[in-house]
C-alpha positions as CSV (number, residue, x, y, z in Angstrom):
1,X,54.0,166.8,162.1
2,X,54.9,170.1,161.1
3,X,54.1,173.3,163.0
4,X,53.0,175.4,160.4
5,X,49.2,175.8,160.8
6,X,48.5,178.4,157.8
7,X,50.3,180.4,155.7
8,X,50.1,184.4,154.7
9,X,50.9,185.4,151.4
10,X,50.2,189.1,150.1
11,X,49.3,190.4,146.5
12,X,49.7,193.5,144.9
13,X,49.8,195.8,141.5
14,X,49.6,198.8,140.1
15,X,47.9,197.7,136.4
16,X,45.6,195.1,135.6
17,X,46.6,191.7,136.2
18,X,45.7,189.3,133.9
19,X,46.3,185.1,135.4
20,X,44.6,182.3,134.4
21,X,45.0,178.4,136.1
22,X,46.3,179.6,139.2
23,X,46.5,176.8,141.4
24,X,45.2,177.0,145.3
25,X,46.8,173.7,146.4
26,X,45.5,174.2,150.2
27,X,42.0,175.6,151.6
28,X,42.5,179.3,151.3
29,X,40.4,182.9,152.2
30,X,41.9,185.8,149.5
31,X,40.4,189.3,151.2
32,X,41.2,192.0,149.0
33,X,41.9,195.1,150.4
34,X,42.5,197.4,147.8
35,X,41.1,197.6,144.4
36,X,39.0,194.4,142.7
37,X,39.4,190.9,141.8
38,X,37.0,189.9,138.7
39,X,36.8,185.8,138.9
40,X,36.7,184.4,136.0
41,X,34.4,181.0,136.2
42,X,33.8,179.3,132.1
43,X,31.1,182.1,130.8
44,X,30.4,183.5,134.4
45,X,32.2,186.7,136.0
46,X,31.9,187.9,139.3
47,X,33.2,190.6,141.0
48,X,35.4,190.3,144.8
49,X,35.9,193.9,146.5
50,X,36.9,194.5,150.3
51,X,33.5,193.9,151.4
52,X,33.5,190.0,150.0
53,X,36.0,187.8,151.2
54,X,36.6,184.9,148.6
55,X,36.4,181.3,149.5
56,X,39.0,178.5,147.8
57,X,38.7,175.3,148.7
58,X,41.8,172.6,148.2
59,X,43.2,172.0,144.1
60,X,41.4,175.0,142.6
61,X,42.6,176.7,139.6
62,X,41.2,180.1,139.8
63,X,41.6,182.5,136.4
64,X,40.6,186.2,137.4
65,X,42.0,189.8,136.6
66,X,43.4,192.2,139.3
67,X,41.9,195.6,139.2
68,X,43.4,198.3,140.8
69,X,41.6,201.2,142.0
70,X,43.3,204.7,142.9
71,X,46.4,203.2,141.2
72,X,46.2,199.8,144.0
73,X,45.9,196.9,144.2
74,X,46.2,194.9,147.1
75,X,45.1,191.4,148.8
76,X,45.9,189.2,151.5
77,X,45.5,185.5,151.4
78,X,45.6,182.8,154.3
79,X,46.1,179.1,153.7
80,X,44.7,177.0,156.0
81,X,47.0,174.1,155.8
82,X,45.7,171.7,159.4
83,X,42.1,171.2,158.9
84,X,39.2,171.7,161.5
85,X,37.1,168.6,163.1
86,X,34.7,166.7,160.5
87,X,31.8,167.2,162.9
88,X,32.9,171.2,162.4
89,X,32.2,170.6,159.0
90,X,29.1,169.0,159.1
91,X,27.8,171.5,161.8
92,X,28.8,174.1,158.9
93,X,27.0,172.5,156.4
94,X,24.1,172.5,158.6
95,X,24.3,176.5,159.0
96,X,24.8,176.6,155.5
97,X,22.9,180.3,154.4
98,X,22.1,182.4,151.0
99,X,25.3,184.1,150.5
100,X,26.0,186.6,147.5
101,X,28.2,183.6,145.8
102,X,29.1,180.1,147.0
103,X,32.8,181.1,147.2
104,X,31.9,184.7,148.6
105,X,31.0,185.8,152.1
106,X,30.2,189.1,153.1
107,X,32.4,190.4,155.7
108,X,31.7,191.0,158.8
109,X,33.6,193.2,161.8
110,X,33.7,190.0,163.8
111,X,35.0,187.9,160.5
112,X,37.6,190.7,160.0
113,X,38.3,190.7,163.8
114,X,39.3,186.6,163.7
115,X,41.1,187.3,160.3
116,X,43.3,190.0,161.7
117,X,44.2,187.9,164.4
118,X,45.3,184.8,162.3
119,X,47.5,187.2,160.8
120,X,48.9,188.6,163.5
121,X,49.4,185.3,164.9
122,X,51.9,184.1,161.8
123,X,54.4,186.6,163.1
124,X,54.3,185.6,166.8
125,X,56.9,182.5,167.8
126,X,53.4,181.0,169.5
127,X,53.5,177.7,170.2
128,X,51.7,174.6,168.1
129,X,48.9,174.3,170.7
130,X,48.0,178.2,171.0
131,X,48.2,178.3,167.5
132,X,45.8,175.8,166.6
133,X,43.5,177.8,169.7
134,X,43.4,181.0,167.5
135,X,43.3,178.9,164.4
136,X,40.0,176.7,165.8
137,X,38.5,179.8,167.4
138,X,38.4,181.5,163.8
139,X,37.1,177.9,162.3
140,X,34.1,178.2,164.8
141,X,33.5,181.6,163.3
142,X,33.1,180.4,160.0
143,X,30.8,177.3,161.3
144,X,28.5,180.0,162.7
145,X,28.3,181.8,159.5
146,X,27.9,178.7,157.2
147,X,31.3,178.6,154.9
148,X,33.8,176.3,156.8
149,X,32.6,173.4,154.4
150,X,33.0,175.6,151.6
151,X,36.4,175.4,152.5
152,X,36.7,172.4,153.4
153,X,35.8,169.9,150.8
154,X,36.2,166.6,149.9
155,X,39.3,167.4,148.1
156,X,41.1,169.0,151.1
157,X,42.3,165.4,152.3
158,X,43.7,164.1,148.8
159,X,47.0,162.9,148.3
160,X,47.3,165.8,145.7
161,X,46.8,168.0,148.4
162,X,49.1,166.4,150.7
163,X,51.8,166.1,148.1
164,X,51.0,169.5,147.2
165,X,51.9,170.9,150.7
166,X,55.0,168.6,151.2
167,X,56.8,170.0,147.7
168,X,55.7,174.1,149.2
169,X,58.0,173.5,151.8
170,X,61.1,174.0,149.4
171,X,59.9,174.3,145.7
172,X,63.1,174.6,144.6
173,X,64.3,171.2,145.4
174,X,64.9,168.6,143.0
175,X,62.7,166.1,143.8
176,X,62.1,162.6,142.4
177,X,59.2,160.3,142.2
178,X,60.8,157.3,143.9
179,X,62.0,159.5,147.2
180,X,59.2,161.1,147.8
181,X,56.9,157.6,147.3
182,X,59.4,156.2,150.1
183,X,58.6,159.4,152.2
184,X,54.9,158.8,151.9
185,X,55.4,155.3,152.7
186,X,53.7,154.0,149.5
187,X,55.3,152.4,146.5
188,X,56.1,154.1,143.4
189,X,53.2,152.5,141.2
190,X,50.6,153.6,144.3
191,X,51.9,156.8,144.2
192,X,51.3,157.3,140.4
193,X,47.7,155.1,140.6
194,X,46.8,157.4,143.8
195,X,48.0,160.8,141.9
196,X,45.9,159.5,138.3
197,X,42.6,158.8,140.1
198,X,42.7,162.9,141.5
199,X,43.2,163.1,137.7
200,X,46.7,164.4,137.9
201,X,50.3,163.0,138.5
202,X,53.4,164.1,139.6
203,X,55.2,166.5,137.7
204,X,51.9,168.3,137.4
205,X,51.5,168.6,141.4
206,X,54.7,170.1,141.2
207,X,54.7,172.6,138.8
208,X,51.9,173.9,140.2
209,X,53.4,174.4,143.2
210,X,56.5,176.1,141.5
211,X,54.5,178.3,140.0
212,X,52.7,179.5,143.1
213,X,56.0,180.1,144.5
214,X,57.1,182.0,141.6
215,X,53.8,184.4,141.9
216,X,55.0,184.8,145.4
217,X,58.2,185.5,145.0
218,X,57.6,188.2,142.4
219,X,55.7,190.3,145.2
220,X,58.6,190.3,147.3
221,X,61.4,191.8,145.1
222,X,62.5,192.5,141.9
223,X,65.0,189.9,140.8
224,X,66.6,188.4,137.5
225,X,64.5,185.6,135.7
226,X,67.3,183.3,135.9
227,X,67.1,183.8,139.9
228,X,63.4,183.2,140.1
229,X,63.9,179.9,137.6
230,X,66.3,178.7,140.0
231,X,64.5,179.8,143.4
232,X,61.7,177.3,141.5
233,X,63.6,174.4,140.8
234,X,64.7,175.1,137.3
235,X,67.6,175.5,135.8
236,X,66.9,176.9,132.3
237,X,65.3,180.4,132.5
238,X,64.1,179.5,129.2
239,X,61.8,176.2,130.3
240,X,61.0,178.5,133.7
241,X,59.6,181.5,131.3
242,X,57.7,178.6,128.9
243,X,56.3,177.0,132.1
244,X,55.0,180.2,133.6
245,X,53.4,181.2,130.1
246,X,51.9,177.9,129.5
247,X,50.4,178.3,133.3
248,X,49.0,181.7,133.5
249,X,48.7,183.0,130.1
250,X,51.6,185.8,130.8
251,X,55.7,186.1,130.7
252,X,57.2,186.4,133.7
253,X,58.6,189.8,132.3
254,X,54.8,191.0,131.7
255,X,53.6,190.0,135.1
256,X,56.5,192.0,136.8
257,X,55.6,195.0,135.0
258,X,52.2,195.2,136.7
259,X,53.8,194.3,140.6
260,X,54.8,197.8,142.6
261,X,58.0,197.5,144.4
């Protein structure tokens, strides 16, 4: 079992940022800190400022434009990658209240109090069980408030999911459908049936992922587009740059004109 409970990645820009299908492949809380995110939803918009934490749940593509105010933006996402009890989930559901969106929550200095914590807690050598203390402390939180099961759907369990979180531990490796099958201890036609009946497949799951990574990545540093294409498992710049346009409706060039460094 692996010992990494969630995950912390950070967002930021100085122009309007413009993304469309980006995948959330694990349960995930985006607060932004500085500036607005304007969600995107088939005719619907709706605005997510500091006071509003939004709400993913597993194998979500979210389209939505990054806003800066006072020449900022700036968000911080978790990803909740072990999962709380089911009877946590049904206790949420059963607290379930009016909130401003399903997928917003106001926030709260207790909320923001928990939050904080998580994040301080990725940068601490805890160990696995004091980990998953904080981690089920701030689940209980969100019980009590009625959005754990927003997070938490049905779809958090899937094999996409799981397949999802086993291909973000190194993007960039070349992986192929009949080693990973004999890592998940299924055959290669279950693997495919499984991956069809969530309605996707293989190479899909893993772009996806790539293309996460590449987002992130981005944030960190400026680089060469021929490093990012081979940090994500490509080897062609070219097919790297057509992949991330296909994705998110942007070059990779366009995006990294709008991320401060």
């Amino acid at each position: 079992m692996s010992d990494t409970l969630l995950k912390v990645q950070t967002y930021s820009g100085v122009n309007d940022q413009h993304l469309r299908n980006v995948h959330i492949y694990a349960p995930s809380i985006i607060w932004v800190k500085s500036g607005i995110k304007r969600v995107i939803q088939g005719t619907e918009n709706y605005d997510i400022d500091a006071q509003l934490w939004l709400l993913t749940a597993a194998n979500q593509d979210l389209s939505f434009i990054n806003k800066p105010t006072k020449d900022h933006f700036y968000s911080v996402q978790i990803c909740f990658l072990f999962p709380p009890t089911p009877e946590m989930i049904a206790e949420s559901k059963e607290n379930r209240r009016r909130h401003e969106h399903l997928n917003a929550i106001k926030v709260s200095s207790t909320l923001a109090y928990g939050f904080s914590l998580l994040i301080e807690m990725s940068s601490q050598n805890l160990s696995y069980n004091v980990q998953k203390h904080h981690l089920f402390a701030f689940y209980q939180q969100l019980v009590e408030v009625g959005a754990l099961h927003v997070l938490f759907s049905e779809s958090h369990d899937s094999l996409q999911n799981k397949l999802s979180a086993y291909f973000s531990k190194d993007p960039a490796e070349n992986y192929q459908l009949d080693e990973v099958s004999h890592a998940f201890s299924m055959s290669r036609a279950t693997l495919i049936r499984r991956l069809n009946q969530d309605g996707t497949n293989f190479r899909t799951v893993l772009a996806n992922v790539r293309m996460s990574h590449a987002l992130s990545l981005m944030q960190e540093r400026k680089q060469s587009q021929l490093d990012l294409a081979l940090q994500c498992g490509y080897q062609s710049e070219t097919r790297f740059s057509q992949r991330f346009h296909q994705q998110f409706g942007i070059t990779p060039k366009q995006y990294m004109k709008t991320v401060s460094y």
